[in-house]
C-alpha positions as CSV (number, residue, x, y, z in Angstrom):
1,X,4.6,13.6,12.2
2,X,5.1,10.9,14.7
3,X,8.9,10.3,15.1
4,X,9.9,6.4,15.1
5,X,12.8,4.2,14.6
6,X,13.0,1.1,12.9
7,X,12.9,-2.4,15.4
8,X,12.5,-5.2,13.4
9,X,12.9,-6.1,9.7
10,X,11.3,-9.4,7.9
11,X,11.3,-10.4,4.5
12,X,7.9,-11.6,3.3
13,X,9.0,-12.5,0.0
14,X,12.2,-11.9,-2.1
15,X,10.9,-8.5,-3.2
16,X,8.8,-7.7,-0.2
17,X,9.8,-6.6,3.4
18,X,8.3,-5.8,6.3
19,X,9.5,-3.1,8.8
20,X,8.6,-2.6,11.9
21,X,8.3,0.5,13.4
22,X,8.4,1.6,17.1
23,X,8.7,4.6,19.5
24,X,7.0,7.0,22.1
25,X,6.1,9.0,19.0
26,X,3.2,6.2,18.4
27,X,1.3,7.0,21.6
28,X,-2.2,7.0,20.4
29,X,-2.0,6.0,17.0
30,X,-5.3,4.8,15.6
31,X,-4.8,2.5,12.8
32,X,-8.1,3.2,11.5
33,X,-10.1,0.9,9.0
34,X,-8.6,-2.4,6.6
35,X,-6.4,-0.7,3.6
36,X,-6.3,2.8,5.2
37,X,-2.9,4.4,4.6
38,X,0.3,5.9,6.6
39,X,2.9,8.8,5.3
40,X,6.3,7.5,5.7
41,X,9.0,10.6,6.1
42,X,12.5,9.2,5.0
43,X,16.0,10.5,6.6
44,X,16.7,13.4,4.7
45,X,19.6,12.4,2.0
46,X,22.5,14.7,2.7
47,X,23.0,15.9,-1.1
48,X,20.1,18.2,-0.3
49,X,21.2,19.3,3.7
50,X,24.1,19.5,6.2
51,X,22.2,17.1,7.9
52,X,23.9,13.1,8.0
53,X,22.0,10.8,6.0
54,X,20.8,9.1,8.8
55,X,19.3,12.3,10.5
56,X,15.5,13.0,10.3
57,X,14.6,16.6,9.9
58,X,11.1,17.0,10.3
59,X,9.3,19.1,7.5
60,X,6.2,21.7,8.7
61,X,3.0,21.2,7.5
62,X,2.2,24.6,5.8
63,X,-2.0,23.7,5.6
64,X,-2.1,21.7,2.5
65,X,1.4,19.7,2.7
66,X,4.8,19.0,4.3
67,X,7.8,21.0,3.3
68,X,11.1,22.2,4.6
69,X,11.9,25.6,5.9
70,X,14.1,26.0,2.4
71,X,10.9,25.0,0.7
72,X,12.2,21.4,-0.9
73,X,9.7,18.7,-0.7
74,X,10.3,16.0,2.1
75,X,11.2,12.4,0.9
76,X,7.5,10.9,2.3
77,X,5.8,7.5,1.0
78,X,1.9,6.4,1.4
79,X,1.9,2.6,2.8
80,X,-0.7,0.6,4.4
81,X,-0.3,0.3,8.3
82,X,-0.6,-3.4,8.9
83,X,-0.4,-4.9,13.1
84,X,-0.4,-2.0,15.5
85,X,0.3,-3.0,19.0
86,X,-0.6,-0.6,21.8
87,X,1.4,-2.4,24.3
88,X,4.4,-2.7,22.5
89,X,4.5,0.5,20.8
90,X,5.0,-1.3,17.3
91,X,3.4,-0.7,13.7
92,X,4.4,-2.6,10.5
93,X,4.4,-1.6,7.7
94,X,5.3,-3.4,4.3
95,X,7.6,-1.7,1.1
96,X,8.3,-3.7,-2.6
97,X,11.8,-3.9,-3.1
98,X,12.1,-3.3,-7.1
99,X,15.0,-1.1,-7.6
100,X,17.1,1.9,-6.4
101,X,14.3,4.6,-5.7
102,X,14.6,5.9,-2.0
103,X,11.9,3.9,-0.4
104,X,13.1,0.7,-2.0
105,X,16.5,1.9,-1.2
106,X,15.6,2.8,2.8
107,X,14.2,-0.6,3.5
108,X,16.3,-2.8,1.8
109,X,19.3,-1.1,3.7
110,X,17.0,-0.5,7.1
111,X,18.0,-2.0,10.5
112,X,17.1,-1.5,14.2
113,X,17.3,1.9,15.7
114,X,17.2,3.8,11.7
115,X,15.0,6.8,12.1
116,X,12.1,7.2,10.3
117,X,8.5,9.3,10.9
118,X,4.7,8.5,10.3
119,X,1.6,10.5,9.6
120,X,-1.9,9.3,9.4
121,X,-3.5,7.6,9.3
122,X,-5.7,8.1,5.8
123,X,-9.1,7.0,5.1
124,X,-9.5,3.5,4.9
125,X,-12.3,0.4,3.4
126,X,-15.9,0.6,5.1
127,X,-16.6,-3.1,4.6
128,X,-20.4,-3.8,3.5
129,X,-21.1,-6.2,6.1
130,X,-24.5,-7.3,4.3
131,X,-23.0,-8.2,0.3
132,X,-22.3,-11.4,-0.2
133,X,-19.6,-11.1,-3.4
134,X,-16.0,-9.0,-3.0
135,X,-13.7,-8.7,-6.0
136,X,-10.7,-7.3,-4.6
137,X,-7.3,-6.5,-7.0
138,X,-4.1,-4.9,-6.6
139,X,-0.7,-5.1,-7.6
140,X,2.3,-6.3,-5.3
141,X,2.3,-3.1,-3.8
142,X,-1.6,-3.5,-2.5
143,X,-0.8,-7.1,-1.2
144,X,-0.4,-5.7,2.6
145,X,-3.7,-4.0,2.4
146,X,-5.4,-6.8,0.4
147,X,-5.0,-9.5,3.0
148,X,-5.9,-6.9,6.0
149,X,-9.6,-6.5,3.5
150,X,-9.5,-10.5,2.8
151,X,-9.0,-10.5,6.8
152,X,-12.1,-7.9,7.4
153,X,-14.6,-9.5,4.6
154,X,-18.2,-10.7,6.2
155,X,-18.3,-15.0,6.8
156,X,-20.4,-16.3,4.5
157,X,-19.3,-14.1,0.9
158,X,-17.2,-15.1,-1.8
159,X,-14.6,-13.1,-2.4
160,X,-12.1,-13.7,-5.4
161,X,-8.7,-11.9,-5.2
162,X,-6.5,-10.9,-8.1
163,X,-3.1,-9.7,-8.1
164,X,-0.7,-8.9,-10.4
165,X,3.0,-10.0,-9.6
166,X,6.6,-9.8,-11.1
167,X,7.1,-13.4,-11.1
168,X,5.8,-16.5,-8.8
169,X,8.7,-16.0,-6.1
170,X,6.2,-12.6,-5.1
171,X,3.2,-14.8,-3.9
172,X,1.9,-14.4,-0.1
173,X,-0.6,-16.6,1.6
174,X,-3.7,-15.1,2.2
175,X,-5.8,-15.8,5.7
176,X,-7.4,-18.9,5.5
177,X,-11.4,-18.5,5.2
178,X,-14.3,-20.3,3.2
179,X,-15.5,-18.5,-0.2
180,X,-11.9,-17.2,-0.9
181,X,-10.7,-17.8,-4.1
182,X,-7.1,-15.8,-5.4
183,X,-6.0,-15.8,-9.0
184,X,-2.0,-14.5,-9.3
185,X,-0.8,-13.3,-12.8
186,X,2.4,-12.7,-13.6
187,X,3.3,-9.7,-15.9
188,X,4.6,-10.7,-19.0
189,X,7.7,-9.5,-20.3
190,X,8.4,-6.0,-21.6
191,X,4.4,-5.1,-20.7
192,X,3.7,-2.6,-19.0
193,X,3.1,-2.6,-14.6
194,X,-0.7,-3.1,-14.4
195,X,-1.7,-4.5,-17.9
196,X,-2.1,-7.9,-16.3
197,X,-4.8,-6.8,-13.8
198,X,-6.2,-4.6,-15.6
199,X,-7.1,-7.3,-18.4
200,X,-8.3,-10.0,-15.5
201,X,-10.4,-7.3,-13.9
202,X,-11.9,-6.1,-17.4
203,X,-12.3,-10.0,-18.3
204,X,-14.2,-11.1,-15.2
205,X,-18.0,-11.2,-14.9
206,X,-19.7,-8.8,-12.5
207,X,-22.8,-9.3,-10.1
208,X,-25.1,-6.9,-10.0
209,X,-24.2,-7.1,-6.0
210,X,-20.5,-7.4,-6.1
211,X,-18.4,-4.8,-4.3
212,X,-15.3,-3.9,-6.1
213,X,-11.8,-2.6,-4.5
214,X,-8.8,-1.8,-6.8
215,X,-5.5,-0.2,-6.0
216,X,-2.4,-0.4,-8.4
217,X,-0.4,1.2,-10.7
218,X,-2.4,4.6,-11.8
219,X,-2.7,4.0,-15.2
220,X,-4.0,0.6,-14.8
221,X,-6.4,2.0,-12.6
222,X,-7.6,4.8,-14.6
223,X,-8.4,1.6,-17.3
224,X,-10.2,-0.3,-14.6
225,X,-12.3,2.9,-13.4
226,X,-13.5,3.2,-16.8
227,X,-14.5,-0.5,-17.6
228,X,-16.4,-0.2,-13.8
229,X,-18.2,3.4,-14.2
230,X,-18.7,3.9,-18.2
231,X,-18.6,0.4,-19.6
232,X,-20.4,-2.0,-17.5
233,X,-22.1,1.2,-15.6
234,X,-21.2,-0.3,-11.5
235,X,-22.6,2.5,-9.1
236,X,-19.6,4.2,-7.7
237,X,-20.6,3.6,-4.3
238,X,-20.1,0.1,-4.6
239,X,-16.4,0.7,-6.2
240,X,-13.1,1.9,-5.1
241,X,-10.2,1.7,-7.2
242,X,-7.3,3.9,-6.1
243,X,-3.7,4.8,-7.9
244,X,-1.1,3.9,-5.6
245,X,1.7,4.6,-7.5
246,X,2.6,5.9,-11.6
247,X,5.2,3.7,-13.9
248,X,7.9,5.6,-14.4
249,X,8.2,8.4,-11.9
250,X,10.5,7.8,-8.9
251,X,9.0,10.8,-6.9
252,X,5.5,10.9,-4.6
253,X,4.6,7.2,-5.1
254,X,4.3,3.7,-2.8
255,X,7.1,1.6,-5.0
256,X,9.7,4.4,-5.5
């Protein structure tokens, strides 16, 4: 665990911020490849320790994960790590603000000099830099490390972008490149996170070629993986679809 303290906070949108981290702690930091992946630890909330809410207590890493010496989980988020600057010791990271859960709750409330701790980073997107066709789809919470891949695709391919949103006020701009094309749809109300992509994803026509990155709610994704692997039979090598996060469950996922 790196230690770090907050230095800067933007909002992207009206339900997305981005934080900016800074600190000795990041001395070395590799940021690794596009849509790789950080482990935020949170102050430790003072229901649970003598400690001030605004105190970081370190957990120990015990060989297979973090705990504290009482043996309660640490409050620690996965997010993508977006600009890393060696020179000014600065990462950025971005969180969905969508309610009262403790990450939403940290960054909507976070301001220079609040403490906070990364990890990582995780494994990240090899880009194929000889296909030609990308479908990339995520949810808000995979919009920082969908325009880092729109950012890292090869010139020359089309990639089409899908993302599922809570309403329009959640849309981004994407970098600027030829053969991009980016469909938004909004969730309609009372469905469930994820139904939206995961109908657009099933719905859209498949190259043999294509290269397919997903990342989402988990359920959503579990319906994607099997449309991909048993329905329309895509290799998994040329597929990734990852669970970032599980509707319903406040604990051990990106939005909560």
């Amino acid at each position: 665990m790196r230690r770090v303290a907050v230095r800067r906070v933007e909002a992207r949108s009206s339900r997305l911020q981005r934080i900016t981290l800074a600190g000795d702690g990041l001395a070395g930091f590799e940021p690794g490849l596009p849509g790789g992946s950080v482990r935020l630890l949170l102050p430790r909330s003072s229901r649970s320790t003598s400690a001030s809410p605004s105190e970081l207590v370190l957990p120990t890493w015990n060989g297979n994960e973090y705990r504290y010496d009482d043996g309660t989980r640490p409050p620690i988020r996965t997010l993508t790590p977006l600009r890393y600057s060696a020179d000014d010791g600065e990462l950025d990271i971005e969180v969905v603000l969508h309610g009262s859960g403790p990450l939403s709750g940290w960054a909507a409330n976070a301001g220079p000099g609040v403490p906070a701790a990364v990890s990582g980073p995780g494994r990240g997107y090899e880009v194929d830099a000889g296909c030609r066709s990308f479908l990339l789809a995520g949810d808000e919470s995979a919009l920082p490390a969908l325009g880092l891949l729109v950012a890292a695709m090869p010139l020359g391919a089309d990639v089409r972008v899908m993302v599922e949103i809570a309403d329009a006020s959640a849309r981004l701009s994407f970098p600027d490149r030829p053969g991009l094309t980016v469909t938004w749809h909004e969730q309609v109300a009372g469905a469930v996170p994820g139904d939206a992509l995961a109908d657009a994803v099933m719905s859209s026509p498949l190259d043999d070629g294509d290269r397919i990155w997903a990342a989402g709610e988990a359920a959503a994704m579990q319906r994607i993986r099997r449309h991909l692997f048993e329905t329309v039979g895509v290799p998994r090598s040329r597929a990734v679809v990852r669970g970032y996060w599980k509707h319903g469950r406040a604990g051990g996922d990106n939005l909560d």
